[in-house]
C-alpha positions as CSV (number, residue, x, y, z in Angstrom):
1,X,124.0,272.6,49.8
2,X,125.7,270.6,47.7
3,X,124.9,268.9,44.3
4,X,125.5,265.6,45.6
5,X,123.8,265.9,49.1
6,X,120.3,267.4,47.1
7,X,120.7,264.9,44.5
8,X,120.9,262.7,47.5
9,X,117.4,263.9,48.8
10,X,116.3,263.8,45.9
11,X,116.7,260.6,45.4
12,X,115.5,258.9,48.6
13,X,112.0,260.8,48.1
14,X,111.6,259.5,44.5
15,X,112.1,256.0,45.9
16,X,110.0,256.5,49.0
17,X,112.9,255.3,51.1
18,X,111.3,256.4,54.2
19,X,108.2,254.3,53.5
20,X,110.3,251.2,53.5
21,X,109.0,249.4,57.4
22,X,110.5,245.7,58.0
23,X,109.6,243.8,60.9
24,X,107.9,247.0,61.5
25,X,111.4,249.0,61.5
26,X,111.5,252.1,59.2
27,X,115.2,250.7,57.7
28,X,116.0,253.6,55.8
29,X,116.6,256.2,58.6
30,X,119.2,254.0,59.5
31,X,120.9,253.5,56.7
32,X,120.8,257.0,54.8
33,X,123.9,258.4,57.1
34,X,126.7,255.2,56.5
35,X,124.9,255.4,52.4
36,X,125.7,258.7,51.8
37,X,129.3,258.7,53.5
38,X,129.8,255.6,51.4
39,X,128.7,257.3,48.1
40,X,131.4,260.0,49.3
41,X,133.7,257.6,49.5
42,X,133.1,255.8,46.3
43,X,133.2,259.1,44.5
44,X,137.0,260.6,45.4
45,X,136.8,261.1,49.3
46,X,139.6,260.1,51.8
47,X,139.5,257.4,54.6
48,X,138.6,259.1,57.7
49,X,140.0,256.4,60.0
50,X,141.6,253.0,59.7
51,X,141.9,249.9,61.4
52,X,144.4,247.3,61.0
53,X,143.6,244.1,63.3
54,X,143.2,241.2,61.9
55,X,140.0,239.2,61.7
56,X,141.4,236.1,64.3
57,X,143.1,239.1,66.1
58,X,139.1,240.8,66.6
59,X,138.2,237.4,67.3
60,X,140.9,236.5,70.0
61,X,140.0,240.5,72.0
62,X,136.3,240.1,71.6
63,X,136.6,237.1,73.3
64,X,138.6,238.3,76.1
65,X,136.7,241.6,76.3
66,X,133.8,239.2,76.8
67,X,135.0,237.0,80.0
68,X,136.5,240.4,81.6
69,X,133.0,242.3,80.8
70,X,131.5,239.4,82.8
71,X,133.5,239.9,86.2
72,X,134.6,243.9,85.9
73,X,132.4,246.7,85.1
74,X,129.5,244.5,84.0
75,X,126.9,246.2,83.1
76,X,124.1,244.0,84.6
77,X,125.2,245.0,88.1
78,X,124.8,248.2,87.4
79,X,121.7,248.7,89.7
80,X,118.9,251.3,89.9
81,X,120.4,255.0,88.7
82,X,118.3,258.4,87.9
83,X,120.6,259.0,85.1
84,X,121.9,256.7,82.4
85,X,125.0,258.2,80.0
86,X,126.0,255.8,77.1
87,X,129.2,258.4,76.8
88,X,131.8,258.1,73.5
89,X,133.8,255.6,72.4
90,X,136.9,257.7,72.1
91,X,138.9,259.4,74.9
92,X,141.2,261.5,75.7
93,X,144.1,261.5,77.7
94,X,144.5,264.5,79.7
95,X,147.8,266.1,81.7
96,X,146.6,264.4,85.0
97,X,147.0,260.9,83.2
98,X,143.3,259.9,82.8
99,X,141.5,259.1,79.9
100,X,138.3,261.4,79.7
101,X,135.4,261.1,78.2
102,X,135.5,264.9,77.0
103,X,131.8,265.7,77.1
104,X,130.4,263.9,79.5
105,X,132.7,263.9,82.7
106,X,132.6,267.8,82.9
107,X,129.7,267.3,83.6
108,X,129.5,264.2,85.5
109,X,132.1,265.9,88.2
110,X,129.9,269.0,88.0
111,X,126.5,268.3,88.3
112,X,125.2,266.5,91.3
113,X,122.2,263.4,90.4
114,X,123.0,260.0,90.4
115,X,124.3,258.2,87.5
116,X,125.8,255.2,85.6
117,X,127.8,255.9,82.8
118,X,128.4,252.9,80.4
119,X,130.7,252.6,77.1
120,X,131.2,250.3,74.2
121,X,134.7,249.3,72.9
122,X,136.2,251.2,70.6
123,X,138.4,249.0,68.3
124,X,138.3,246.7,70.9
125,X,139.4,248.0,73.5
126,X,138.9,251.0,76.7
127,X,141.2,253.5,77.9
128,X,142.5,253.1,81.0
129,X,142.8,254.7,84.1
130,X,139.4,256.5,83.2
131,X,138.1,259.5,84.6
132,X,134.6,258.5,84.5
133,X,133.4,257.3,87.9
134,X,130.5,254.7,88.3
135,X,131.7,253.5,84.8
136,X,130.2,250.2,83.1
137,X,131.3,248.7,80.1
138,X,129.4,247.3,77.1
139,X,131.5,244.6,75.4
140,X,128.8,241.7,77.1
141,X,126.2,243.4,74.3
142,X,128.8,244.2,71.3
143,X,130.5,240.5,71.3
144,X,127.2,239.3,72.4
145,X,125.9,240.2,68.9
146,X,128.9,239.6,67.3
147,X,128.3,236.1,68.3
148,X,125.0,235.2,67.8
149,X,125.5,236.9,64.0
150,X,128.5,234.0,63.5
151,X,126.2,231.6,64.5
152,X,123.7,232.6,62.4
153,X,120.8,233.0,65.1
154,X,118.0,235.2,65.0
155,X,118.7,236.1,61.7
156,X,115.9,238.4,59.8
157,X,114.4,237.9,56.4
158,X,113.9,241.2,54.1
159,X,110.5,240.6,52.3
160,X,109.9,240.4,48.9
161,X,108.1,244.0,47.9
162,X,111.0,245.7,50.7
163,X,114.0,243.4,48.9
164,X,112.9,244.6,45.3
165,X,112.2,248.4,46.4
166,X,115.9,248.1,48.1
167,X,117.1,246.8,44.6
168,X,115.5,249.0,42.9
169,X,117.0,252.0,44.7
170,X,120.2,250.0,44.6
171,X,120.3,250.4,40.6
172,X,119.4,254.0,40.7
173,X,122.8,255.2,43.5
174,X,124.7,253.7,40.5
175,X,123.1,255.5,37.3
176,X,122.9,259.1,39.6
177,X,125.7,258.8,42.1
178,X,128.1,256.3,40.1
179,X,128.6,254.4,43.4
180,X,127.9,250.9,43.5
181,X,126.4,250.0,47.8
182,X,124.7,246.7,48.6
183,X,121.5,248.1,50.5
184,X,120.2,244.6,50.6
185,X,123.3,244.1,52.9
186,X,123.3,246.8,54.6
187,X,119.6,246.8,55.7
188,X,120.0,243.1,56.7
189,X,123.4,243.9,58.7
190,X,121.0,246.5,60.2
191,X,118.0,244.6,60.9
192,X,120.4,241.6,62.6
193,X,122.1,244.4,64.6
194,X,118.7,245.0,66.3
195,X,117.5,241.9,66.4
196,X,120.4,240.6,68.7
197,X,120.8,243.5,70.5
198,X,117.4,244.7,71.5
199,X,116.9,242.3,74.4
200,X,119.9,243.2,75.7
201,X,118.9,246.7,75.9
202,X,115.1,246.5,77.1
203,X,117.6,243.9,79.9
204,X,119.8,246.9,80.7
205,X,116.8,249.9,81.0
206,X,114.6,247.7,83.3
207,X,118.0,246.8,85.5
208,X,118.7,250.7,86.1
209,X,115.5,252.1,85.3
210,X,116.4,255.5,84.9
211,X,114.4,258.6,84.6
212,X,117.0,260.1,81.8
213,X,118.7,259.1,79.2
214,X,121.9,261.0,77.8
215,X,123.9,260.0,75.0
216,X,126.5,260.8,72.8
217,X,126.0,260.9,69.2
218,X,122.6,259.3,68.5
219,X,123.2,258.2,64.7
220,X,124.1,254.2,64.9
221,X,122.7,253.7,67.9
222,X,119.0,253.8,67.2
223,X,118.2,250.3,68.6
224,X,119.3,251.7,72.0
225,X,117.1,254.7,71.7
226,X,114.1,252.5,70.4
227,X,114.3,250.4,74.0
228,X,114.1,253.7,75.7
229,X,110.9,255.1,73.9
230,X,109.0,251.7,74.8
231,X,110.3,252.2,78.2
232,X,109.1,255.8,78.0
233,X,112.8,257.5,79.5
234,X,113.4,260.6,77.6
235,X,116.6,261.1,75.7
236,X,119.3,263.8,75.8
237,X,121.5,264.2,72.9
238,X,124.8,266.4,73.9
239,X,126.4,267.6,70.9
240,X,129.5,266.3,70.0
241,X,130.6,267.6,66.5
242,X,130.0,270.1,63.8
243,X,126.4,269.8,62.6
244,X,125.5,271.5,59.3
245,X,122.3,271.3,56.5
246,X,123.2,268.6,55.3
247,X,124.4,266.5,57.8
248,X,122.2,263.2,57.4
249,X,122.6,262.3,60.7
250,X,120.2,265.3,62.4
251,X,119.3,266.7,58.9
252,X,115.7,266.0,58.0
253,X,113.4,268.3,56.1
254,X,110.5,267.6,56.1
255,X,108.4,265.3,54.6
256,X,111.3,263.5,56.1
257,X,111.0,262.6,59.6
258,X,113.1,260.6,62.0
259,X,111.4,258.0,64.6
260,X,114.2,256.9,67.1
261,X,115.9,260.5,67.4
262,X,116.5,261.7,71.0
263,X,113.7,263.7,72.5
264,X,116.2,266.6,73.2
265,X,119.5,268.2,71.5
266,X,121.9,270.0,74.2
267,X,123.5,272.4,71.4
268,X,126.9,274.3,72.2
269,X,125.7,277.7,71.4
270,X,122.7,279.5,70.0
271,X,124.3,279.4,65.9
272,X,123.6,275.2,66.5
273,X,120.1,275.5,66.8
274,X,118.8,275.8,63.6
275,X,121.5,274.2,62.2
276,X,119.9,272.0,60.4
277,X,116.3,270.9,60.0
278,X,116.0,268.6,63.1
279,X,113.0,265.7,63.2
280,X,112.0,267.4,66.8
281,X,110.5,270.4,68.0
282,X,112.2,273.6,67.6
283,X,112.3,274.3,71.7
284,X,114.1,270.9,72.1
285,X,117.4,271.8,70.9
286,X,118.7,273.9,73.8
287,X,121.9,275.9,73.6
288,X,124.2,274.9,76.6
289,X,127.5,275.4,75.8
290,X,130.9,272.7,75.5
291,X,132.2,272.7,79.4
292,X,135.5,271.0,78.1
293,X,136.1,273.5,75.7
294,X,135.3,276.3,78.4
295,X,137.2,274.7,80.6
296,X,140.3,273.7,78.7
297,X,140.6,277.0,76.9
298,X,141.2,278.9,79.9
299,X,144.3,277.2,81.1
300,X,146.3,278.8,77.9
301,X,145.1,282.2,78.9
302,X,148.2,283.3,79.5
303,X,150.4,281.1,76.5
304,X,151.6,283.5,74.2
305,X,150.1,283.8,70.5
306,X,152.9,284.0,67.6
307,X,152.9,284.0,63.5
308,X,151.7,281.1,63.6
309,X,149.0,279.2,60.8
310,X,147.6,276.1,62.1
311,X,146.5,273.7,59.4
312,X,143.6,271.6,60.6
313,X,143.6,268.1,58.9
314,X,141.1,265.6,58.8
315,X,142.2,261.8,56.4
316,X,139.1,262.7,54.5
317,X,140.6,265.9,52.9
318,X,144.0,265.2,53.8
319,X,145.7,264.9,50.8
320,X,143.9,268.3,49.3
321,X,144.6,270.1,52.4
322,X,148.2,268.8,52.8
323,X,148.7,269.9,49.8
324,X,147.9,273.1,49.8
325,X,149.8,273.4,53.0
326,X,152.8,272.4,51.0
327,X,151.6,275.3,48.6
328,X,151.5,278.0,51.4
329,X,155.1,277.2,53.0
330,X,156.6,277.1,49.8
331,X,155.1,281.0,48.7
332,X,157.6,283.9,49.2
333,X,154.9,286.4,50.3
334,X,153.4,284.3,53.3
335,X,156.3,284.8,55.7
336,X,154.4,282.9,58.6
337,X,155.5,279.3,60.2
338,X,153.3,276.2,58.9
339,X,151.9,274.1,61.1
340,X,149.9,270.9,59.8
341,X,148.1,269.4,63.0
342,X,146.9,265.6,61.7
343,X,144.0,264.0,63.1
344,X,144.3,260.8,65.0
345,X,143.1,258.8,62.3
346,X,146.0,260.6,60.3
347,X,148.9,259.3,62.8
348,X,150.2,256.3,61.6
349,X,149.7,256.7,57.8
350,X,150.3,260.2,56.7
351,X,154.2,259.3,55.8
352,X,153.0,256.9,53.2
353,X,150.1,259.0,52.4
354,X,151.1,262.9,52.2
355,X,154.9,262.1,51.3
356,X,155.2,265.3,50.0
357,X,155.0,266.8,53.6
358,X,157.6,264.4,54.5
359,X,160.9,266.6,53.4
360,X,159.5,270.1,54.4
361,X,160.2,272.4,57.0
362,X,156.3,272.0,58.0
363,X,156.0,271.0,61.3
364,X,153.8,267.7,61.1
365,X,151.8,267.4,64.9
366,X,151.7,263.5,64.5
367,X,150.9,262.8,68.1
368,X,148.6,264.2,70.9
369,X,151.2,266.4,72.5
370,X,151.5,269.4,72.0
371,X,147.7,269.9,72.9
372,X,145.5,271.0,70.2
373,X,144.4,274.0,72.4
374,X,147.9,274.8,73.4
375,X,148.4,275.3,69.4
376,X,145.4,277.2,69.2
377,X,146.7,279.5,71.8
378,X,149.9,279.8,69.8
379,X,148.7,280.3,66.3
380,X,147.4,283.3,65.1
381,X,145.1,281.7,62.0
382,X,143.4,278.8,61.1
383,X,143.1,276.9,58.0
384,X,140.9,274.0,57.4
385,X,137.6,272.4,55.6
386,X,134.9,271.2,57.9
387,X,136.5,270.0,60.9
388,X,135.0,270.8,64.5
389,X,137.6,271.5,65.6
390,X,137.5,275.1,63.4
391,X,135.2,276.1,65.6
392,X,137.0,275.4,68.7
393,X,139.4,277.8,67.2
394,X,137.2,280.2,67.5
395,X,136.9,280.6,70.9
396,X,140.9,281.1,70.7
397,X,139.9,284.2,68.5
398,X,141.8,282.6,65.7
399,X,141.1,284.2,62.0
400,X,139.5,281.4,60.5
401,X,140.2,280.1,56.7
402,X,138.2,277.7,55.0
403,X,140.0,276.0,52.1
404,X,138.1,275.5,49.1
405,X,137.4,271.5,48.3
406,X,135.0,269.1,47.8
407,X,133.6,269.3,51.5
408,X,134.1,273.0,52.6
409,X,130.5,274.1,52.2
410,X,129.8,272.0,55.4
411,X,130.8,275.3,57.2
412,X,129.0,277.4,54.5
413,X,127.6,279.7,57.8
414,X,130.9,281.1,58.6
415,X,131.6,282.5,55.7
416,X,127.9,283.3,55.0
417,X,128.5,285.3,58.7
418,X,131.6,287.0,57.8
419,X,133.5,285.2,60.6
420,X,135.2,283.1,58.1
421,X,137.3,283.4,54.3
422,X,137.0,281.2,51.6
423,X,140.3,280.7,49.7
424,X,141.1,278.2,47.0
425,X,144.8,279.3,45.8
426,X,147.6,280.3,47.6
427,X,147.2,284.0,46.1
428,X,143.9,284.2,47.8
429,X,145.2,283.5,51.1
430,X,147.9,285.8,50.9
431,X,145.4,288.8,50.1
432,X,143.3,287.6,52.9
433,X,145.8,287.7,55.3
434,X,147.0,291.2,54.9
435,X,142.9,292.7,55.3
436,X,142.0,293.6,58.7
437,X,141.0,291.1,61.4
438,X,137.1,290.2,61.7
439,X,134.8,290.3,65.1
440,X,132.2,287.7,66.1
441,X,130.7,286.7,69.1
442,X,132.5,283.7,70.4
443,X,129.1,283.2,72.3
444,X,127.5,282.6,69.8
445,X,129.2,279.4,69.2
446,X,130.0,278.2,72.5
447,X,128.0,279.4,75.6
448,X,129.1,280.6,78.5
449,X,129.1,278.8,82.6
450,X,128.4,275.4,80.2
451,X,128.3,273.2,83.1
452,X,125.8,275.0,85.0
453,X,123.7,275.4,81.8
454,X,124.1,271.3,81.2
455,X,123.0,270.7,85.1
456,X,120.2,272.9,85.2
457,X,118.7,271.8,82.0
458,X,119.0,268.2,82.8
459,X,117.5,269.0,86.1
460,X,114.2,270.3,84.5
461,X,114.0,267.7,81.4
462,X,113.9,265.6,84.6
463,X,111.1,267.1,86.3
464,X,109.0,267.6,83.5
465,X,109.4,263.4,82.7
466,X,107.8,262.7,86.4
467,X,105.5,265.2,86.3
């Protein structure tokens, strides 16, 4: 672990942050996840994603997401469903033109239970044509709140002895972590969030009364999960990212505990389930597997791999990793083609922001085509930090490289396995590259018939609730 992240728990024991209860709400396993990203932030690292609307332009699409939400896809005539998916924000759109939601309608179009899949907006706004059948949206709740918080109704009041302990621990992030964060603000903003969306919710569980829950990504959305433990509808977590010791969003050792964390993790592989200290019980984080992964890798089968290194970038490491890329190209001995694959986020501001990519013979993937796992199938090497999507690479086979910066001990276990190398200069890359290839079990990683897996353990998570 890093000195940061223990100095982090460290520092939230010392202050008894977990102890913290307002309006009977533990606050702080709320707010530790956006605290520590922003103390990341503060201290050097990039901007993961960006948005550019205006306020009066949020204002003006909220408003209209609002009078749409009430006529199409409203998710108040939703009805009574055995399943309940609140699915990603993000899609993906896919060769046969639909927008998918990646993990959940694999498994929506393979398993067969009834089911109501709903979304909230992401930057405003959803995807359209969507895959997703029986698909509701979410923009009554999130403009809903938006709302009532510009009126000012509802609002919550932080306590005295909680406002001062808050302060305190304020003053103590900017001595140890040099990072100045406003958790007075924060646990109000968090506080308000629940207050004005909680009825909403308990609204929304007794409309479709479902016997299971299934969600994607359960960090920021622990309002939503609270409803559903009052209700007593057990929650499934599918994974949807790289999860790691230190991850503050599933990461609790204990004395550390989490209260509204799903009652079940669907992992991708047996190396994910002790991947970090989780806040349930040990036989509740079930390996699965990823079925668009499985699925998608399969139809480059037969795409032929070249001398190819495939630079994975994410905008928090970006301008390291870009770098370095730079670096690589530019060194007689590496006779291999660059490729620098940005992430979304990285589109529309990488010119500005990596200019010295701009006048290289790097070829910059600035848009979603060609398909990350046709480059996969094409490349013969990987180099990266911490993305997720390093481990999709390896169930292309791909030799993996980790580059050495602030955040590469997030994948710590690959090199701790063998499966991965550690370099930090261009010299060390070029020595790794000429030793001999490594094996691992892609298993391990990402299990095998996923689908099936997904349908049969949902099936007995759902008899077990009734019984």
């Amino acid at each position: 672990m890093n000195t940061v992240a223990a100095n982090f728990e460290s520092f939230e024991l010392d202050h008894s942050l977990f102890d913290i209860r307002i309006d009977g709400v533990p606050v702080w396993e709320r707010l530790r996840l956006p605290v520590f990203k922003q103390i990341k932030q503060q201290n050097g690292r990039g901007v993961a994603h960006g948005d550019n609307t205006t306020a009066w332009r949020q204002y003006s699409k909220g408003a209209g997401l609002f009078l749409r939400n009430l006529v199409r896809n409203n998710p108040y005539f939703a009805g009574e469903h055995d399943i309940l998916y609140l699915g990603t924000r993000r899609r993906k759109q896919r060769e046969d033109g639909y927008w998918w939601d990646l993990y959940c309608d694999p498994v929506h179009e393979a398993c067969d239970y009834d089911y109501v899949h709903f979304e909230e907006p992401y930057f405003l706004t959803h995807r359209r044509p969507a895959r997703t059948k029986n698909l509701r949206y979410l923009d009554l709740i999130t403009v809903g709140r938006e709302l009532q918080q510009l009126l000012g109704f509802n609002e919550p009041t932080i306590p005295a002895p909680e406002r001062q302990q808050l302060e305190t621990a304020h003053d103590e992030i900017r001595e140890r972590f040099d990072a100045s964060i406003n958790l007075l603000s924060m646990a109000h903003a968090e506080l308000y969030d629940r207050r004005t969306t909680l009825p909403f919710y308990r609204r929304l569980i007794d409309q479709v009364d479902p016997e299971l829950v299934v969600i994607i990504a359960s960090y920021g959305r622990e309002t939503f999960i609270e409803v559903c433990q009052q209700q007593d509808v057990p929650v499934v977590e599918l994974q949807h990212g790289v999860i790691y010791p230190n991850h503050f969003g599933y990461a609790y050792p204990s004395p550390r505990t989490k209260e509204t964390f799903p009652d079940y993790l669907l992992t991708f592989g047996e190396f994910w389930t002790d991947a970090a200290e989780f806040p349930i019980p040990k036989e509740r984080v079930i390996p699965v597997g990823y079925p668009y992964l499985e699925q998608a890798a399969h139809t480059y089968d037969d795409v032929e791999t070249t001398d190819r290194l495939l630079f994975i970038s994410q905008g928090t490491i970006g301008k390291q990793l870009s770098k370095f890329a730079v670096a690589v190209n530019q060194h007689p001995e590496i006779s291999s083609e660059v490729v620098y694959k940005l992430h979304p986020g990285e589109y529309d501001r990488w010119r500005s922001e990596y200019p010295w990519l701009v006048d290289t013979d790097i070829e910059v993937i600035d848009t979603s085509e060609p398909a990350l796992y046709r480059l996969f199938a094409e490349a013969s090497g990987q180099i990266g930090v911490y993305s997720t999507a390093l481990y999709e690479g390896l169930q292309f086979g791909l030799e993996t490289y980790l580059y050495d910066c602030e955040e590469g001990e997030t994948l710590q276990r690959l090199l701790d396995d063998g499966v991965a190398t550690l370099v930090s200069s261009v010299d060390q890359l070029v020595s790794a590259l000429d030793n001999d290839s490594k094996e691992f079990d892609r298993e391990q990683y990402f299990a095998t018939d996923a689908t099936s897996r997904i349908c049969e353990t949902l099936g007995e998570i759902r008899t077990d609730s009734l019984e």
